[in-house]
N, C-alpha and C positions, 0 to 999 in steps of 0.2 A: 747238799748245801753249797758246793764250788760250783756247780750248775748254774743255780742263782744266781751266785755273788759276781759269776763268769757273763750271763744275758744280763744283769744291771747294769755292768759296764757296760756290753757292747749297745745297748737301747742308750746311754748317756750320749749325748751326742757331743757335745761340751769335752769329753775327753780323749775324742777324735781327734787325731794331727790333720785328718781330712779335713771335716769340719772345722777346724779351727783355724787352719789357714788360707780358708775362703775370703777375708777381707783383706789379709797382704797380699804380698806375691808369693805365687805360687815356684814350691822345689827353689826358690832363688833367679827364679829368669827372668822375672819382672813383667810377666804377662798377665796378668791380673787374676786367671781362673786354673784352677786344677786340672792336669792332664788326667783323664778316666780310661783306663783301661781294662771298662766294663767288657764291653764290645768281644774283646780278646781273650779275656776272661769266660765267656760263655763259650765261645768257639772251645775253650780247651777242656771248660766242664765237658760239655757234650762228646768232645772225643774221648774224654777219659769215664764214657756211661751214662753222664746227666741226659736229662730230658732234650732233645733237639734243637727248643727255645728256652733254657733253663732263664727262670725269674732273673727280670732288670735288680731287686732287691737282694735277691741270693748274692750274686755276682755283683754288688758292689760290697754287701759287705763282705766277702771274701777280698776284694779287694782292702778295703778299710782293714782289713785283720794283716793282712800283708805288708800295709806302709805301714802299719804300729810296730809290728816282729823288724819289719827295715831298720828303722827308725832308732828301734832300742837295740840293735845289734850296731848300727854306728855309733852311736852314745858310749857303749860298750867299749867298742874299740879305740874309740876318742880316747878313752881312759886308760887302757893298753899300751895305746901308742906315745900317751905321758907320761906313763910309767916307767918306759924306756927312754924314754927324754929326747924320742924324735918328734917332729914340727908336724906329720904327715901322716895320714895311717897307710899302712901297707899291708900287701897280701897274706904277709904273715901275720899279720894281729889279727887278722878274721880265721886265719888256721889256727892261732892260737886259740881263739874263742871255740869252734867249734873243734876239740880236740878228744875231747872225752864222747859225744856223739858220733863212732866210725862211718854210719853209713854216711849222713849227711857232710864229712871229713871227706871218705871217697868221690861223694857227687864234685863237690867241688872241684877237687886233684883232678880230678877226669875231664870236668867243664875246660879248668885253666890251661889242661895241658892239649885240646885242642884247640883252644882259643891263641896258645903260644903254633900251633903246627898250623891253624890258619893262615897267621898273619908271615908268617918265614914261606908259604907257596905264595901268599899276594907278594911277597916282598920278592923273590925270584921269579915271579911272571913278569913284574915292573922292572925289574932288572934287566933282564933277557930281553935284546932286540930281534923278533923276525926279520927273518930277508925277505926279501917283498917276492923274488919268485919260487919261494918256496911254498906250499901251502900247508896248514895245520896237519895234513895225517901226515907229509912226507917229512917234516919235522920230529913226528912223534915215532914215527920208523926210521932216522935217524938218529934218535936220542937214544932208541933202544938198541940201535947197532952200537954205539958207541959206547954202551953201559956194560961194564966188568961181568955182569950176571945175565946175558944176555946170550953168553957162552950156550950157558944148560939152556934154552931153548932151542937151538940148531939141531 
């Protein structure tokens, strides 16, 4: 019976956030039409087993089921984050959210924490001037001469 009542919805089209915001703008950019990222979508079916050209239809409405799950997990937090009486949602009302589901708790923690260890090596690449006659390995045999742990190698 949730079968059913679960493919009557996704056949409505009408209660699509895709479809339905094909006559305004789209995401808020003011560009007239929806970003699709079918395309992207099949690439990562097919890595993850699907067929090599899995269906244009498969893969959009996988996608269509992932901006509705977006969608209602910001709504969600909209409501988190005014509950707490901040202006803004933050990292933590979407940990908040998903707090009782661990595995999907861990993806996260793991995403954010190397999306934080990314941006701290962009951020001391762009910091760090090379010297112009130096070249990249004799800098990097450098750095490890001068590195406290660099000991226990010798």
């Amino acid at each position: 019976m949730r079968i059913t009542t679960m493919s009557a919805k996704m056949s409505n089209s009408t209660s699509s956030p895709m479809t339905a915001g094909s006559s305004g703008t789209a995401a808020g950019r003011g560009s007239g039409r929806a970003t699709s990222f079918v395309p992207e979508l099949q690439s990562m079916m097919f890595a993850l087993g699907d067929a090599r050209r899995p269906l244009h239809e498969t893969a959009a409405l996988v996608e269509d089921i992932v901006h509705t799950q977006l969608i209602n997990l910001l709504h969600q937090a909209a409501d988190v984050t005014l509950l707490r009486g901040a202006r803004v949602i933050s990292p933590e009302d979407i940990i908040f959210l998903m707090r009782k589901d661990k595995k999907k708790l861990c993806r996260l923690l793991k995403y954010m924490q190397f999306r934080d260890y990314k941006s701290k090596i962009l951020k001391t690449i762009d910091d760090e001037e090379p010297l112009e006659s130096e070249t990249p390995k004799q800098k990097l045999n450098n750095d490890n001469v001068s590195h406290p742990s660099s000991e226990v190698f010798k």
